[in-house]
C-alpha positions as CSV (number, residue, x, y, z in Angstrom):
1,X,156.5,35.7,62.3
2,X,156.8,33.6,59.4
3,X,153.2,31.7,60.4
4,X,151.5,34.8,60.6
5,X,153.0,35.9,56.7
6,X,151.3,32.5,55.7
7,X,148.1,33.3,57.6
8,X,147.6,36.7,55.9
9,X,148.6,35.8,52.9
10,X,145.7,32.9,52.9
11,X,143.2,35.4,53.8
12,X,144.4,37.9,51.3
13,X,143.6,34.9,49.0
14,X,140.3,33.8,50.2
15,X,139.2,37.2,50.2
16,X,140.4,37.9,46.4
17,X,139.0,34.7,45.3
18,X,135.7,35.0,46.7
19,X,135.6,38.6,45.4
20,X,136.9,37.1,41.9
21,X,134.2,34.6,42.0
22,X,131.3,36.6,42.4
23,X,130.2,36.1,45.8
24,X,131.3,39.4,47.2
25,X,127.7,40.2,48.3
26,X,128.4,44.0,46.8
27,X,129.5,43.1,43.7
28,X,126.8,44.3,40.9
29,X,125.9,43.6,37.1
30,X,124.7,46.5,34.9
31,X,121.4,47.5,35.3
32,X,118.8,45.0,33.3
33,X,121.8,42.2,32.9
34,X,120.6,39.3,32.0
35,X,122.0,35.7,31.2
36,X,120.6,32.2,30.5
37,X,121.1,29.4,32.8
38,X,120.1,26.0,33.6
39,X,117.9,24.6,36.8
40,X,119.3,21.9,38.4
41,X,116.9,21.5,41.2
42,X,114.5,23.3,43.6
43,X,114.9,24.2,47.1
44,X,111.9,26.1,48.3
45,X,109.5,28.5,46.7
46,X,111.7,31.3,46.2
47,X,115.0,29.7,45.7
48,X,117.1,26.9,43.7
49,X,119.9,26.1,42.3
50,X,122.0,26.1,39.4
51,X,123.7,23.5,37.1
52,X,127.0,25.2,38.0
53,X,125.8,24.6,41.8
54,X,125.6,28.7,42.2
55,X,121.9,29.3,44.2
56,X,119.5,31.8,43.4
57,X,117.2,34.1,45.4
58,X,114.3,34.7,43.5
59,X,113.6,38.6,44.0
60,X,110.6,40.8,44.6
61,X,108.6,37.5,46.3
62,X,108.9,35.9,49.5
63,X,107.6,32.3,49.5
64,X,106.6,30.3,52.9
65,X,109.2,28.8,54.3
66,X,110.1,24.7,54.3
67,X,110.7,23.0,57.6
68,X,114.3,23.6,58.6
69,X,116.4,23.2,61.9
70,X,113.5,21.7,63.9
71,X,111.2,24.6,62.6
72,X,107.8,23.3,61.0
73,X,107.2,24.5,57.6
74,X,104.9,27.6,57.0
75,X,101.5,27.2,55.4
76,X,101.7,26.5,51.6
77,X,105.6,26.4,51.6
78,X,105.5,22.8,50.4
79,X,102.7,24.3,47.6
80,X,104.9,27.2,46.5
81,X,107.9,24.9,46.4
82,X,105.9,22.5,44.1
83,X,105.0,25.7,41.8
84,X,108.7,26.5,41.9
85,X,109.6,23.3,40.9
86,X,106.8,22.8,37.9
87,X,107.8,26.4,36.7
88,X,111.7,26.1,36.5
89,X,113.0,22.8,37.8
90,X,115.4,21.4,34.7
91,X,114.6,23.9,32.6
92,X,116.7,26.8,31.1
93,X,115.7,30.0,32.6
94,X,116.5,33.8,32.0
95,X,117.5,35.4,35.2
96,X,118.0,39.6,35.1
97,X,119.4,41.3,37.8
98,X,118.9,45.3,39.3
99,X,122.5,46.0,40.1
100,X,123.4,44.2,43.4
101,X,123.9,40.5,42.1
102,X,124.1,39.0,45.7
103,X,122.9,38.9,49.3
104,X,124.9,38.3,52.4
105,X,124.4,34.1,52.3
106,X,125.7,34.6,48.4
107,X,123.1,33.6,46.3
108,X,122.1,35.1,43.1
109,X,119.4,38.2,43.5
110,X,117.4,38.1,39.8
111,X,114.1,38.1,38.3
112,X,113.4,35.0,36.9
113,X,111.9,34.1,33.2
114,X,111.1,31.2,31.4
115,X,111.5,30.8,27.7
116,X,109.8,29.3,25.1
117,X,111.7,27.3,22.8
118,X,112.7,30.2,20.3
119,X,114.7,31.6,23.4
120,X,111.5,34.2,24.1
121,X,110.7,35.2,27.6
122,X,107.1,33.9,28.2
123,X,106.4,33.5,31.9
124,X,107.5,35.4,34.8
125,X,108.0,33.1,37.7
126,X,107.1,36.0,40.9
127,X,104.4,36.4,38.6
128,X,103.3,32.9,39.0
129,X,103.8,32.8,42.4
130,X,101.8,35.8,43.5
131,X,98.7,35.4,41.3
132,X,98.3,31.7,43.6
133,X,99.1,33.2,46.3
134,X,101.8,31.2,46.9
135,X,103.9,34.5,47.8
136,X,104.5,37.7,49.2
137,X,106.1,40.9,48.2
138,X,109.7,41.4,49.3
139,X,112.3,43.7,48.9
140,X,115.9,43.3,48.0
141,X,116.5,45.9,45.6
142,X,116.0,49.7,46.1
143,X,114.8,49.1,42.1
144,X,111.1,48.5,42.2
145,X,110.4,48.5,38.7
146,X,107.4,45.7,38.8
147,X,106.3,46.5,42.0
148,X,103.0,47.8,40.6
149,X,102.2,44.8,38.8
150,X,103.7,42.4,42.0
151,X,101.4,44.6,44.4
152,X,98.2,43.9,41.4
153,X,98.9,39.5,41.3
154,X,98.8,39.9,44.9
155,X,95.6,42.1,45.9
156,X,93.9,40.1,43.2
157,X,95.4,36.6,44.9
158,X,93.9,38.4,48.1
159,X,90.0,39.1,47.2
160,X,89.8,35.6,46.0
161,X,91.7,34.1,49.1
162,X,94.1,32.1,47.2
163,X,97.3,30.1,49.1
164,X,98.4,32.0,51.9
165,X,95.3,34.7,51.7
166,X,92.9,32.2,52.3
167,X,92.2,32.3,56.2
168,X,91.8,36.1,55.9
């Protein structure tokens, strides 16, 4: 009896914890929240990490994906991770987020911005990545609110058969 007190009691923790720590994938910030963090390195196209080791899913773009678990890579992931990396890699960026602040692995759901060295937002990374065609659209949130300008980069990236457009 007094091993299974000790086991729910450790779940009990873990579960707070987690929750504490910002990883419960329903956990939200206000609408439009935003805060400044730095890059500490790339993982793929749409996703990197933090200097506080926290990973973030970059939203409204899916990039190819890298070769993982004895899958090849997908065309033009190793080109959209390069982009990713020039854009952001060691660099402070300015994530903002559309409520839900994480998916089911636990990574970070935001918009990403870069900023000039007055602290002003000056490029938009899914922005970046569409007009090369170096993504596509995705949804995360139910908040669409650059959809129209995503689903513009995108068609434009498509008549001139850029990245991943280029053998339609």
């Amino acid at each position: 009896m007094r091993h299974k007190t000790i086991l729910i009691a450790i779940i009990i923790f873990l579960l707070l914890t987690t929750t504490l720590l910002g990883q419960n994938p329903n956990f939200s910030y206000p609408y439009n929240f935003s805060k400044k963090v730095f890059v500490s390195r790339v993982i793929d196209g749409d996703t990197f990490v933090l200097s506080d080791s926290q990973h973030v899913r970059i939203l409204g773009v899916d990039c190819p994906e890298i070769s993982r678990q004895n899958k090849p890579a997908e065309t033009f992931a190793k080109e959209a991770s390069e982009k990713t990396k020039s854009l952001v890699e060691h660099k402070t960026v300015k994530l903002t987020f559309d409520g839900r602040a994480f998916d089911i692995f636990g990574r970070l759901l935001a918009y990403v911005w870069l900023t000039d060295s007055k602290g002003k937002d000056s490029v938009f990374v899914q922005t970046e990545l569409l007009k090369n065609g170096l993504a596509r659209i995705s949804y995360y949130t139910k908040e669409k609110r650059y959809y129209s300008l995503f689903y513009n980069l995108r068609n434009t990236a498509r008549k001139k058969k850029l990245g991943i457009w280029s053998n339609e």
